[in-house]
Backbone bond lengths (Angstrom), bond angles and torsions (degrees), N, CA, C in turn:
res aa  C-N    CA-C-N  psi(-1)  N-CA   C-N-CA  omega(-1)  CA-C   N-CA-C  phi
1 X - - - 1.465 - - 1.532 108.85 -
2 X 1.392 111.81 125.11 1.303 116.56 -149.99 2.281 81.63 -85.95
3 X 2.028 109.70 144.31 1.324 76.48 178.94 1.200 105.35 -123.90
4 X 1.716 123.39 51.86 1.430 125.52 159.96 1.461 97.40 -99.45
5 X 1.325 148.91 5.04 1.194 133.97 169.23 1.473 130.75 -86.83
6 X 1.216 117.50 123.21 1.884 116.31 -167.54 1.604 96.54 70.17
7 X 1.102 123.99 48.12 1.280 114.01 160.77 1.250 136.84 86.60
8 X 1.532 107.51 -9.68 1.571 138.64 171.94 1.719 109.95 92.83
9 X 0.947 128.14 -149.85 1.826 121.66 -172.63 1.192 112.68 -106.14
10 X 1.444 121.71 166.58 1.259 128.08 151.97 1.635 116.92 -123.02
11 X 1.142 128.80 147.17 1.740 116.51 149.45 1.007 123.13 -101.26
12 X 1.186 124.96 144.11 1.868 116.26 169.34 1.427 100.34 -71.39
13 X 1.337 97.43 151.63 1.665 100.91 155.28 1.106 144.21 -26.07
14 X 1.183 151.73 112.03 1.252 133.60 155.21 1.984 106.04 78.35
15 X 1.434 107.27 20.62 1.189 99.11 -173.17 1.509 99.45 -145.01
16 X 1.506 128.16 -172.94 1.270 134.87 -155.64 1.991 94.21 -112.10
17 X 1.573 105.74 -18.36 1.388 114.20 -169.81 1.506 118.18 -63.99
18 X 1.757 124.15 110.69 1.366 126.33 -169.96 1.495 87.47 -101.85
19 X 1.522 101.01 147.55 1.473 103.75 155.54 1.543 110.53 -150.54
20 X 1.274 124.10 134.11 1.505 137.46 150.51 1.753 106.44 -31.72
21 X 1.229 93.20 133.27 1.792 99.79 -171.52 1.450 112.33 -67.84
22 X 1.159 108.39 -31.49 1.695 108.39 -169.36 1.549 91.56 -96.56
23 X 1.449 128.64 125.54 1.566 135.51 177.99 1.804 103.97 -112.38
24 X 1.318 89.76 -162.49 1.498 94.43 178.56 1.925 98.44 -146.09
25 X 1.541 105.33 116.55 1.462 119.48 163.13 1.536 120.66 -61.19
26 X 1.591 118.44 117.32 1.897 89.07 179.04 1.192 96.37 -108.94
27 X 1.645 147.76 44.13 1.374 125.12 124.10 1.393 123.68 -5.32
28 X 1.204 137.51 -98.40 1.471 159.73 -153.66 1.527 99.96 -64.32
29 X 1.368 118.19 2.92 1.763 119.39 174.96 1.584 91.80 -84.59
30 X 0.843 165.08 -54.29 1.302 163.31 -142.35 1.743 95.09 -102.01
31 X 1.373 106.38 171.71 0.991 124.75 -125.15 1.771 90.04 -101.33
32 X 1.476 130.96 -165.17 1.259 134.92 -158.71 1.386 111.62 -73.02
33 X 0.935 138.48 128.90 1.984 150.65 -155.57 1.612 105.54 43.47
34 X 1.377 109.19 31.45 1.980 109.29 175.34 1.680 104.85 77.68
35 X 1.445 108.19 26.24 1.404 98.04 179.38 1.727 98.58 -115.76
36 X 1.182 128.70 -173.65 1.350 157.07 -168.52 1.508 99.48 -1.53
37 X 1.202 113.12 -164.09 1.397 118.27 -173.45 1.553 117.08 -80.69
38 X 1.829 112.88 144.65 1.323 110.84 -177.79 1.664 122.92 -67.48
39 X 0.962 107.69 155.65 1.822 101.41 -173.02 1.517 112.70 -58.59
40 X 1.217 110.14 -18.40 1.941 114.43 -166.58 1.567 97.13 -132.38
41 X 1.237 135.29 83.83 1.605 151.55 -174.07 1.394 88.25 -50.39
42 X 1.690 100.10 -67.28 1.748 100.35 -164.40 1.563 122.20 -66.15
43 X 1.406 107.46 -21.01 1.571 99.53 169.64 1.679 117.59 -68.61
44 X 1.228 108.24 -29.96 1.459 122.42 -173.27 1.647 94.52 -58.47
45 X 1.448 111.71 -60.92 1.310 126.09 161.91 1.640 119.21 -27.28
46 X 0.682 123.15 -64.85 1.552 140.47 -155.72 2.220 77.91 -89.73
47 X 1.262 136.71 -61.53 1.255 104.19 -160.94 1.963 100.21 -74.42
48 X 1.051 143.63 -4.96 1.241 118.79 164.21 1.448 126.18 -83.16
49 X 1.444 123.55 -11.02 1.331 122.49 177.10 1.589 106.95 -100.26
50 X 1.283 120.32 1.79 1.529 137.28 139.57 1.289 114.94 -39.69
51 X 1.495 98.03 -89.20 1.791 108.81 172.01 1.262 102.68 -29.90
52 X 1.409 119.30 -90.60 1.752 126.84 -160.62 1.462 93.77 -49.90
53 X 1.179 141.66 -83.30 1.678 117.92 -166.50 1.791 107.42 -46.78
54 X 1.158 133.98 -21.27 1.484 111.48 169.41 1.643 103.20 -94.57
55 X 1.816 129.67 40.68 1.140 93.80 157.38 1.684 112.06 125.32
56 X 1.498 93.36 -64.77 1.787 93.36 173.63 1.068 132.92 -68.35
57 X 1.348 128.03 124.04 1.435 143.70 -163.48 1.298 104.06 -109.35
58 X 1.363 137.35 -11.70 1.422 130.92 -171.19 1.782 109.71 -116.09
59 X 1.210 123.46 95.77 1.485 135.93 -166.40 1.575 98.82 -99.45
60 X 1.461 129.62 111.96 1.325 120.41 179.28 1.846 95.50 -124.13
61 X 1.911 93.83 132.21 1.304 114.11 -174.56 1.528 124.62 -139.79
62 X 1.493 136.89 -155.88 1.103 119.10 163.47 1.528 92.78 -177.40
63 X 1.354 109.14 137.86 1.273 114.04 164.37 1.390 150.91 -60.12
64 X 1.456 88.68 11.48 1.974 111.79 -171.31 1.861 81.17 -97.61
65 X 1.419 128.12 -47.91 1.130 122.94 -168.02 1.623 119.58 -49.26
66 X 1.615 100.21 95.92 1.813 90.91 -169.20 1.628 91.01 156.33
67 X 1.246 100.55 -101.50 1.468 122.97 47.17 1.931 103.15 -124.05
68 X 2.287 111.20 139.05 1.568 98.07 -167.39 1.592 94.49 118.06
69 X 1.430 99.30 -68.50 1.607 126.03 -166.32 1.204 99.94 -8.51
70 X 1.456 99.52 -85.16 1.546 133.40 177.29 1.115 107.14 -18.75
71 X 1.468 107.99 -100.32 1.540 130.86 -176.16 1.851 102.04 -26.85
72 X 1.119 144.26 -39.79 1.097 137.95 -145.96 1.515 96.61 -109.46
73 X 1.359 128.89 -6.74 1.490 138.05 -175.32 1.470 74.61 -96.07
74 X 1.385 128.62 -62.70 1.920 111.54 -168.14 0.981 121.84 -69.28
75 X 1.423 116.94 0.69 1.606 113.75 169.13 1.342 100.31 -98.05
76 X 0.802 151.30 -4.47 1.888 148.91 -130.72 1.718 73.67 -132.00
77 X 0.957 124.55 -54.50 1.600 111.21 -163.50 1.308 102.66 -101.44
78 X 1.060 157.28 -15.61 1.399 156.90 -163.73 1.818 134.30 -119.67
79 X 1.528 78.46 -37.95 1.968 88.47 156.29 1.226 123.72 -55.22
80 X 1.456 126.26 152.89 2.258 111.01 -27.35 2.056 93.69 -55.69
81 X 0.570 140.09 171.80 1.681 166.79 -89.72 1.462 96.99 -167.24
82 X 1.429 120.43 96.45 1.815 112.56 169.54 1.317 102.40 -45.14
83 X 1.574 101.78 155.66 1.722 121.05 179.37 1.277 94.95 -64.54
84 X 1.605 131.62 142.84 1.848 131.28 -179.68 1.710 92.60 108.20
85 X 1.384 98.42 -73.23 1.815 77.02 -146.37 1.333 138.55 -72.19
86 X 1.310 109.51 124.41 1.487 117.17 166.71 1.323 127.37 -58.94
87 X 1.351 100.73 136.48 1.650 127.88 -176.59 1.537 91.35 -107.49
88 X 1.197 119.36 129.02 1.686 135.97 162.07 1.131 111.85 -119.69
89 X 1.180 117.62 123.00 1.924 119.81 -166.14 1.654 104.22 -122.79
90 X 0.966 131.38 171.36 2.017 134.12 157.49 1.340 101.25 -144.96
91 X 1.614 83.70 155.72 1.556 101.57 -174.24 1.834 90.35 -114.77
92 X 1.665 95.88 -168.04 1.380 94.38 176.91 1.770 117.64 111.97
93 X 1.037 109.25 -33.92 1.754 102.62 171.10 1.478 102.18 -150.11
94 X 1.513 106.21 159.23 1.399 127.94 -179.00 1.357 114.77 -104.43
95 X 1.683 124.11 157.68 1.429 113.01 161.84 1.555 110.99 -125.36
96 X 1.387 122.30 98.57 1.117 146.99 142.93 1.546 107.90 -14.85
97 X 1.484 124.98 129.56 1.431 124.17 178.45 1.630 112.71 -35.80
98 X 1.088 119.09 -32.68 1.562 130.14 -151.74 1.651 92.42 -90.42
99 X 1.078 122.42 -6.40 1.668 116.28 159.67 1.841 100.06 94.52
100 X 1.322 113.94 2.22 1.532 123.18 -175.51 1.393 120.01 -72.46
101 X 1.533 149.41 133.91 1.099 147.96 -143.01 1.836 82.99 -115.11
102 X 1.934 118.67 101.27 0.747 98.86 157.97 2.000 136.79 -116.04
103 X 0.919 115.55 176.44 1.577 108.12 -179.87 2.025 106.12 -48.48
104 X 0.897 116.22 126.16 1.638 119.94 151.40 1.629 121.35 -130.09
105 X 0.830 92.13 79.69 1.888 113.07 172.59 1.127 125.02 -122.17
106 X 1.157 126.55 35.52 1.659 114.28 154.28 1.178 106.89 -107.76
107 X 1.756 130.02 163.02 1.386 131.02 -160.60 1.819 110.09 -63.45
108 X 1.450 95.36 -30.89 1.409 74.67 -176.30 1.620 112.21 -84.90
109 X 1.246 119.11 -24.95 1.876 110.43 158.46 1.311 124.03 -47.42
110 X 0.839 111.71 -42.25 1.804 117.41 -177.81 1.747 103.19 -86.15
111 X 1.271 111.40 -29.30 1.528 95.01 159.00 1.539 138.03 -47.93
112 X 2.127 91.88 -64.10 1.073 109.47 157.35 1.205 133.82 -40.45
113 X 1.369 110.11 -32.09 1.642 117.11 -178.45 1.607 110.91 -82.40
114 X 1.148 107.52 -24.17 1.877 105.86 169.55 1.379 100.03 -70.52
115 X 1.148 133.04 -17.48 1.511 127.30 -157.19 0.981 82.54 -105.71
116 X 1.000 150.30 -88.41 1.866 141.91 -173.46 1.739 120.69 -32.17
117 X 1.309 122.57 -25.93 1.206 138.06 167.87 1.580 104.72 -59.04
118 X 1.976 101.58 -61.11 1.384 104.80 -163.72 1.525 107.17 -61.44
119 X 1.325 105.19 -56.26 1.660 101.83 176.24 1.684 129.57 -54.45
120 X 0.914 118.44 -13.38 1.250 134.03 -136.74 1.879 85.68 -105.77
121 X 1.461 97.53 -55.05 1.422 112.26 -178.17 1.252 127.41 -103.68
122 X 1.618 104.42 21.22 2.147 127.08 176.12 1.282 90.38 41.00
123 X 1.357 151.88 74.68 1.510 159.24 90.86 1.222 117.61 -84.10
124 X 1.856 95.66 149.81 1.401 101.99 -171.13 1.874 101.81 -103.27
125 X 1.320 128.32 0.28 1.133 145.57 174.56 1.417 124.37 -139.42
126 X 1.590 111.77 125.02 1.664 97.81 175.51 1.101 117.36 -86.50
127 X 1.658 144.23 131.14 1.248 146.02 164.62 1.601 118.24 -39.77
128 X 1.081 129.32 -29.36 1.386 125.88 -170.84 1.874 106.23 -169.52
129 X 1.387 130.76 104.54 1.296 107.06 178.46 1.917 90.66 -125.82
130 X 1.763 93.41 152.80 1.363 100.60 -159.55 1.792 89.97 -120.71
131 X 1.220 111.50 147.07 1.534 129.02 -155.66 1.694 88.07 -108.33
132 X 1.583 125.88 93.55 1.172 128.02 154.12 1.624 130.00 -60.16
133 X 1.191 118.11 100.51 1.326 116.36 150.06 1.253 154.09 -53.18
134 X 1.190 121.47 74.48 1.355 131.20 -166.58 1.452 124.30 -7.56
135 X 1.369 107.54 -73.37 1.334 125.21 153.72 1.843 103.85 88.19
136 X 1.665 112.73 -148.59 1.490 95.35 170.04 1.520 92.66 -109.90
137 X 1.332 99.31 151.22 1.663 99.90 177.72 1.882 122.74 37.21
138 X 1.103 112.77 -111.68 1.555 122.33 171.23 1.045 92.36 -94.94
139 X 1.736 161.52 -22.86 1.110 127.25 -129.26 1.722 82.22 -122.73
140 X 1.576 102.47 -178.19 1.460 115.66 -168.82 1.837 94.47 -106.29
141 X 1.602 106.99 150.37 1.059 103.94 160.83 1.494 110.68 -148.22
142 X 1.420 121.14 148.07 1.574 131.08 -175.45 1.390 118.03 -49.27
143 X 1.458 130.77 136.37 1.233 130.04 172.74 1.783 93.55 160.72
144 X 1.973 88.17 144.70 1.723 80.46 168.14 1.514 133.75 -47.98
145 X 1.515 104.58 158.94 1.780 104.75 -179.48 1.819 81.24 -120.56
146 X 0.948 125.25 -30.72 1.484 128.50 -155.06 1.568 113.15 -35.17
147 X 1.479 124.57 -46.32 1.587 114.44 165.64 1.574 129.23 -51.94
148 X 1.673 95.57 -38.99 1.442 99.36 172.67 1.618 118.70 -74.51
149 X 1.134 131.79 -29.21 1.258 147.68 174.87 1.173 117.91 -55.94
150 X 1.641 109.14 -47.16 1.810 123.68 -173.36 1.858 94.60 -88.03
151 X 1.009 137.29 -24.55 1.960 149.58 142.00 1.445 89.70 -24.38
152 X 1.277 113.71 -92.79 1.052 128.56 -175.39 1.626 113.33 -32.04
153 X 1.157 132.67 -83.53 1.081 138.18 -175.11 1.537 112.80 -52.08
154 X 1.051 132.16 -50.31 1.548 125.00 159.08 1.418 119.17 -34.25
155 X 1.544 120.51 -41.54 1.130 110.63 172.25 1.881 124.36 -98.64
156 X 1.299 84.82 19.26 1.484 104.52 171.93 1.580 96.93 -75.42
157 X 1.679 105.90 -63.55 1.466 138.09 -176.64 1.803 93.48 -30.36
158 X 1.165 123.70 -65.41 1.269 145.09 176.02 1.573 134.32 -25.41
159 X 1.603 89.48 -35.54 1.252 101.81 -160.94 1.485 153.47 83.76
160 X 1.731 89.84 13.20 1.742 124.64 -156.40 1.609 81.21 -99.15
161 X 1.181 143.58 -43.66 1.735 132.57 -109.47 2.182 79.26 -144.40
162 X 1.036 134.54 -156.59 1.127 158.66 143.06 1.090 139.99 -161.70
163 X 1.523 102.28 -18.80 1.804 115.33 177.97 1.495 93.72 -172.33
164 X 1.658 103.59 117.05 1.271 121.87 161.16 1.425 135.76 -90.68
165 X 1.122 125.51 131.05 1.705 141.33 -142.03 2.011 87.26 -123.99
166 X 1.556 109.24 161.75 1.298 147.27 144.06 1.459 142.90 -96.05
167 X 1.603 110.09 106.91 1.866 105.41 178.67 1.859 90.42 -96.82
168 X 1.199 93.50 164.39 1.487 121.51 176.36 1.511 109.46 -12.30
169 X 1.416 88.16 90.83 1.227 127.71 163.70 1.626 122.02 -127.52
170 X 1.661 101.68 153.17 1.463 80.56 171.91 1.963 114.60 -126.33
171 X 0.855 131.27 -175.36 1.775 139.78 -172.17 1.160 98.89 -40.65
172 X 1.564 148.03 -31.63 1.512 113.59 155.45 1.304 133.41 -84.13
173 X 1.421 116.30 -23.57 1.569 122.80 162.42 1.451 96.44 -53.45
174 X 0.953 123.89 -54.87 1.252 103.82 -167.51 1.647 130.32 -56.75
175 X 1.215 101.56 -29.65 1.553 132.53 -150.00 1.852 82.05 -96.42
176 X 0.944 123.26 -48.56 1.461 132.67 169.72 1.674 122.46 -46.67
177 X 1.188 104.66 -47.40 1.696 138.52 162.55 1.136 106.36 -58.82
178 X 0.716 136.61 -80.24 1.971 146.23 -179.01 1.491 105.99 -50.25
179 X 1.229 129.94 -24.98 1.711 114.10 -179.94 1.542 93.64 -103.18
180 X 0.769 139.62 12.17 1.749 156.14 142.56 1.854 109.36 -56.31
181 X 1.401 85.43 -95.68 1.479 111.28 -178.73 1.543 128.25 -129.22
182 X 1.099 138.76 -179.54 1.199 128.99 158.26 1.187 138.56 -81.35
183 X 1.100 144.87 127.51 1.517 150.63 -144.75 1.885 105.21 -110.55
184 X 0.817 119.64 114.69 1.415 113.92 -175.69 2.130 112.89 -99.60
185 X 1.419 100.41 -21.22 1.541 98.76 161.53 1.249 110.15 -167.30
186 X 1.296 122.13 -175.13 1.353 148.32 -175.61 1.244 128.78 -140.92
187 X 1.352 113.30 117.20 1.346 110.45 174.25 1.996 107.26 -141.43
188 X 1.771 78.13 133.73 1.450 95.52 175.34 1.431 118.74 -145.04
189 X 0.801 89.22 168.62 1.952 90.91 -172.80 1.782 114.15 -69.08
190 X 1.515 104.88 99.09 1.416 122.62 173.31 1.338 113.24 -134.56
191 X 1.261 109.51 143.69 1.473 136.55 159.15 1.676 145.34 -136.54
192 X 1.249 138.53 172.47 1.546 129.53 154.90 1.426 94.31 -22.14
193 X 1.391 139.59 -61.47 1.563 121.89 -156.60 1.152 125.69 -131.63
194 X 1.661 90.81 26.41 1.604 80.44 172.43 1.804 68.63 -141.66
195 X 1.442 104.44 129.38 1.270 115.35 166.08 1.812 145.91 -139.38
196 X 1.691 80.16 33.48 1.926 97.77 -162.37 1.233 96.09 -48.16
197 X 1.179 151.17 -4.05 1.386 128.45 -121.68 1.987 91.30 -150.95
198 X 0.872 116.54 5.08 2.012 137.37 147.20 1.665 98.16 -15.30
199 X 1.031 109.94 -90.00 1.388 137.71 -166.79 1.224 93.18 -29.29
200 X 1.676 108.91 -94.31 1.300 131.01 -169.05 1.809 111.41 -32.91
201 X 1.746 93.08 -60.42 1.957 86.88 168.74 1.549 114.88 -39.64
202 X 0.861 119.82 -76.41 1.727 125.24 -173.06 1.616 129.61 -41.86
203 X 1.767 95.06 -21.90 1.404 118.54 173.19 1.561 97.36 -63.92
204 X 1.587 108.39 -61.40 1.323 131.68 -158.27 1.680 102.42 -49.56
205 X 1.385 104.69 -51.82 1.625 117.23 -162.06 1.703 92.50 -62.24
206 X 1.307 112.04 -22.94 1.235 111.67 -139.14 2.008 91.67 -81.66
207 X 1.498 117.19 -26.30 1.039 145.49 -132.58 1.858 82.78 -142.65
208 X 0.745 142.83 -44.33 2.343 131.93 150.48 1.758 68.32 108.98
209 X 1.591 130.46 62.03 1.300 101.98 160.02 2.119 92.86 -131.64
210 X 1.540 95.69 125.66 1.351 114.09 -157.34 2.164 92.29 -56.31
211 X 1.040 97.78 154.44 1.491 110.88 -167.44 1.846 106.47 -124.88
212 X 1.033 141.46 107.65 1.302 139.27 -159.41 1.489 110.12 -119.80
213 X 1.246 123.67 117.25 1.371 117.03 -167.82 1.719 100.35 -98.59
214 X 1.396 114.62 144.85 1.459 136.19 151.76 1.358 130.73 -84.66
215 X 0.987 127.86 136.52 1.097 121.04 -168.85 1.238 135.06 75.09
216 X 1.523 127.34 15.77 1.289 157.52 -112.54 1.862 80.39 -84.44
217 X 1.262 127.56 -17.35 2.108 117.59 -171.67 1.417 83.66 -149.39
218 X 1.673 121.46 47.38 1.596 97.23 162.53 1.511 104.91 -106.33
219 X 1.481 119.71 170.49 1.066 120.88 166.25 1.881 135.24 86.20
220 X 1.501 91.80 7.80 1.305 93.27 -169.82 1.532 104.04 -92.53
221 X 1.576 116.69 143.88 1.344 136.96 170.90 1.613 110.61 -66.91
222 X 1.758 134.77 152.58 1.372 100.90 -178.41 1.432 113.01 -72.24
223 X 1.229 119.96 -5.96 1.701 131.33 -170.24 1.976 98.21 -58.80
224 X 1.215 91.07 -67.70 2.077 103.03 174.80 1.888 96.73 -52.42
225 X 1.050 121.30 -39.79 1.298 121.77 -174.29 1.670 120.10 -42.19
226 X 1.335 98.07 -72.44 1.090 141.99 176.13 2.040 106.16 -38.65
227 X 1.319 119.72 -47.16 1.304 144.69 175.74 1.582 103.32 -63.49
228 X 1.259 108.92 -63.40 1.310 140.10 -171.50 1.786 101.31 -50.24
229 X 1.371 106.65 -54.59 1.420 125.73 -166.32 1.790 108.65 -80.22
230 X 1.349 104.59 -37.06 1.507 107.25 158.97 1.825 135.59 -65.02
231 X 1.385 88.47 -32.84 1.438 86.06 170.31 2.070 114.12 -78.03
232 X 1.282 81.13 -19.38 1.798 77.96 -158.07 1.873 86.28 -89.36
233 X 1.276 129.31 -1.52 1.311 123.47 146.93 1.453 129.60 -57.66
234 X 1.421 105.01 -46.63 0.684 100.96 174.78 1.644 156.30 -70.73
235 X 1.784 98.01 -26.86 0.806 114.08 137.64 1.693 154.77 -132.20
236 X 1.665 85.91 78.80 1.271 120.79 172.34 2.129 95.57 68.94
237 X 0.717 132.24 25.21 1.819 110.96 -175.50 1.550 105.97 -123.43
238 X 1.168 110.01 154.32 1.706 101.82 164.62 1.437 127.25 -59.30
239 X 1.338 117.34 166.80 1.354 108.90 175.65 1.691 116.36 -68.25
240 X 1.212 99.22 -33.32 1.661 96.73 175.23 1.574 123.01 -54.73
241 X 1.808 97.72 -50.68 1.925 91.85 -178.06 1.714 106.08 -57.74
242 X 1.634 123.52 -34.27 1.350 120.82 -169.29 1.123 79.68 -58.75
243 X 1.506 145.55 -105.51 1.325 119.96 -119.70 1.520 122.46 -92.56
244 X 1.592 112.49 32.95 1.765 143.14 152.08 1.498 70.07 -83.42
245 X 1.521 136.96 -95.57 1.404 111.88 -107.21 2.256 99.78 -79.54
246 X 1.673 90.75 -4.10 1.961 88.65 -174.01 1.664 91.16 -73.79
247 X 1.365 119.63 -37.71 1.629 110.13 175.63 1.777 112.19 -42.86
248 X 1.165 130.61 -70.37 0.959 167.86 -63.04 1.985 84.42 -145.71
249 X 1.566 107.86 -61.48 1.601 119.25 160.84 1.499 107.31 -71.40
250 X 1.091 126.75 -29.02 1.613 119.46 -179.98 1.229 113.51 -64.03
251 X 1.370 145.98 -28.64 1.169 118.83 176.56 1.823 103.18 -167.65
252 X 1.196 124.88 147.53 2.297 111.90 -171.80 0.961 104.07 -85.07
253 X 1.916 127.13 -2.78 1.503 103.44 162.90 1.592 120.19 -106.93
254 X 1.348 112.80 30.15 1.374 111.20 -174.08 1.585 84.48 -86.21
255 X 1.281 90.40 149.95 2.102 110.63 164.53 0.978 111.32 -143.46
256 X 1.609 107.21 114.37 1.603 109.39 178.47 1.422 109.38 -99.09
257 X 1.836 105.24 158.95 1.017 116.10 162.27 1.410 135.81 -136.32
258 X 0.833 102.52 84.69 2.004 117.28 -151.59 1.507 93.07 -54.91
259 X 1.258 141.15 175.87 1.322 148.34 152.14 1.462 135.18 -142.05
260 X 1.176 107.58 123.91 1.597 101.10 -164.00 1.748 102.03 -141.53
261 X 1.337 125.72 -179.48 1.129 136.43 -143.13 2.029 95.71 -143.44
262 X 1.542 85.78 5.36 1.651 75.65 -155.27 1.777 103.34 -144.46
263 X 1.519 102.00 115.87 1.589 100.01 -163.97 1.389 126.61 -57.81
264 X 1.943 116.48 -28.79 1.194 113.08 171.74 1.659 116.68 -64.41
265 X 1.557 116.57 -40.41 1.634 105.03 172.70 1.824 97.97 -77.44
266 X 0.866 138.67 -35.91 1.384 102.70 172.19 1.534 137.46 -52.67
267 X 1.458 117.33 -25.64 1.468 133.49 171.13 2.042 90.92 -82.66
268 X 1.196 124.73 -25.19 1.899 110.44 -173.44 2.250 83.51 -76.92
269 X 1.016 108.67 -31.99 1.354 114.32 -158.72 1.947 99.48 -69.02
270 X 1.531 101.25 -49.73 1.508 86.55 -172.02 1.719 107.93 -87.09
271 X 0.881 128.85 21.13 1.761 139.02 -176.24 1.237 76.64 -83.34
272 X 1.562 135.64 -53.53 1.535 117.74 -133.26 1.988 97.33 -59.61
273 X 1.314 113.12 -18.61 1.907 104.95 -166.44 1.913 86.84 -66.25
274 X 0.755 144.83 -15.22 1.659 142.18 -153.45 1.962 95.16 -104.75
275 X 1.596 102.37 -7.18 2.190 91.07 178.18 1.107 101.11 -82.98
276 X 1.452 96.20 141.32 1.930 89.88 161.76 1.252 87.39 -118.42
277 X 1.709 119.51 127.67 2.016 118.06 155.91 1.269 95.93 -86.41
278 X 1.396 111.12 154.58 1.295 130.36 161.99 0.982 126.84 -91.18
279 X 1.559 127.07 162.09 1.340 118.37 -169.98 1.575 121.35 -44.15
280 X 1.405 112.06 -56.93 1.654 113.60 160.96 1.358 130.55 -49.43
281 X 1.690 123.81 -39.75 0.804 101.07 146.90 1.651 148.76 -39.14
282 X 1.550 99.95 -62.94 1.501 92.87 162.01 1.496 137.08 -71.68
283 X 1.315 107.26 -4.36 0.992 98.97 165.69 1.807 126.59 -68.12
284 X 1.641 97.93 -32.52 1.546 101.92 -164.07 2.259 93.22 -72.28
285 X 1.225 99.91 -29.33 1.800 110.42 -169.42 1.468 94.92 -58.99
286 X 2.011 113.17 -35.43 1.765 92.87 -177.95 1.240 107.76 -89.45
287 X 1.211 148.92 8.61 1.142 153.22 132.38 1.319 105.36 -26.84
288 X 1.400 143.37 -76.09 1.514 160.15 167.80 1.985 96.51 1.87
289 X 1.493 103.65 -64.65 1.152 110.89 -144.94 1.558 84.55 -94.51
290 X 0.805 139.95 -22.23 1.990 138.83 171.76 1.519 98.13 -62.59
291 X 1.206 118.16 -63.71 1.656 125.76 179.53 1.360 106.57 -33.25
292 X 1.425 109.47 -50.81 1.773 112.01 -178.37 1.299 128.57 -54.97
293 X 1.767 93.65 -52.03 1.319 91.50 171.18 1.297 146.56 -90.14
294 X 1.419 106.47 -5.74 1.614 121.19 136.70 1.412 130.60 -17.54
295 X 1.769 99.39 -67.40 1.274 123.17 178.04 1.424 105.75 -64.66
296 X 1.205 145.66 -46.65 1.303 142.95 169.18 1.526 127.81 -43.86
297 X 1.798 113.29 -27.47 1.145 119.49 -157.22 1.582 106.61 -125.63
């Protein structure tokens, strides 16, 4: 496995699991706001056996997406499963007919929800499932995870689970999580401009536990835009791969997983391992996230 391609490798922690840095999110396989089925099955089809023949081994999903939806578009195109690739799933919320994102965290929801994963996605074990925190809206907020965590790990014990992951959480959930069990990644909502979450990455790298950003182009003002859109003029890329490829230079355990519905941005999506920014470049991109917090204060 050649390892300048998609960005070069990662391992999880404490585990046998390799993955190519640049993955593929299947959010956006399901249908309009992540509910019912997408209008074109077979294109959905046709862009994940895209990805995997160019390479990506790391598919991150969840069985609320649909909710089922998902999971059953990656079995429909991917069964049985080349030897390598990782499936990353989360538990943590339900979807109610009414299309509403609700809380599912008690042991027996998150049970249930491994069991809907496994079936859902013809495995008898999940490679990695990550315990979403609701939180407010996108953002994270403080309070124990520890029941859901020790859920989790029992069915680690089991043989259901293999490596348990973190959504939006912040440095004591986490820190809470880890004298539990072992945590193999994190993912929370970061970008070029929104970047509370510095620290914690660098902790992570510091500690080989892979760090996964959400939201990888949310949130930008047209002011950050505008910056954003000049550099990637300049050299020749869209604004989207620039700020994939500033993730991507920001730190060797970030792993992205962009998600799209659509094979030409999925091929603009995996180019981004082939940018190189330059020092000025990135320099003017961390500018982006200084501007913000300026404006905040």
């Amino acid at each position: 496995m050649s390892d300048t391609i998609l960005g070069g490798q990662f391992t999880f922690p404490g585990s046998s699991l390799t993955v190519r840095r640049i993955g593929y999110g299947a959010m956006q396989l399901a249908g309009p706001g992540v509910s019912g089925p997408p209008k074109d099955r077979d294109a959905a089809v046709a862009v994940l056996r895209e990805a995997v023949a160019a390479g990506v081994n790391h598919i991150d999903t969840s069985d609320y997406y649909g909710p089922h939806v998902t999971n059953q578009i990656i079995r429909q195109a991917l069964h049985p499963y080349p030897a390598g690739l990782v499936i990353v799933t989360k538990l943590g919320a339900r979807r109610p007919p009414d299309g509403s994102w609700q809380p599912a965290i008690s042991p027996e929801e998150l049970t249930g929800g491994v069991h809907d994963n496994l079936r859902n996605l013809g495995l008898d074990a999940l490679d990695v499932v990550n315990y979403r925190v609701m939180g407010s809206g996108h953002g994270t907020q403080e309070g124990s995870i520890a029941e859901q965590v020790t859920a989790l790990a029992g069915l680690r014990r089991d043989g259901l689970i293999r490596n348990i992951g973190l959504s939006n959480v912040t440095a004591a959930q986490l820190a809470e999580a880890e004298a539990i069990t072992d945590i193999v990644c994190v993912q929370n909502n970061y970008n070029l401009a929104y970047r509370h979450d510095d620290a914690l990455i660098d902790d992570l790298a510091q500690a080989g536990i892979a760090f996964v950003p959400f939201f990888p182009l949310g949130g930008f003002t047209p002011l950050q835009s505008s910056t954003l859109s000049s550099v990637a003029g300049r050299i020749g890329a869209t604004p989207m791969q620039v700020a994939l490829a500033w993730l991507m230079h920001r730190s060797p355990n970030i792993l992205l997983i962009p998600g799209t519905s659509s094979i030409t941005h999925l091929r603009e999506n995996l180019a981004v391992a082939q940018l190189t920014l330059s020092p000025q470049n990135l320099a003017e991109l961390d500018g982006i996230a200084a501007a913000s917090v300026d404006a905040h204060h």
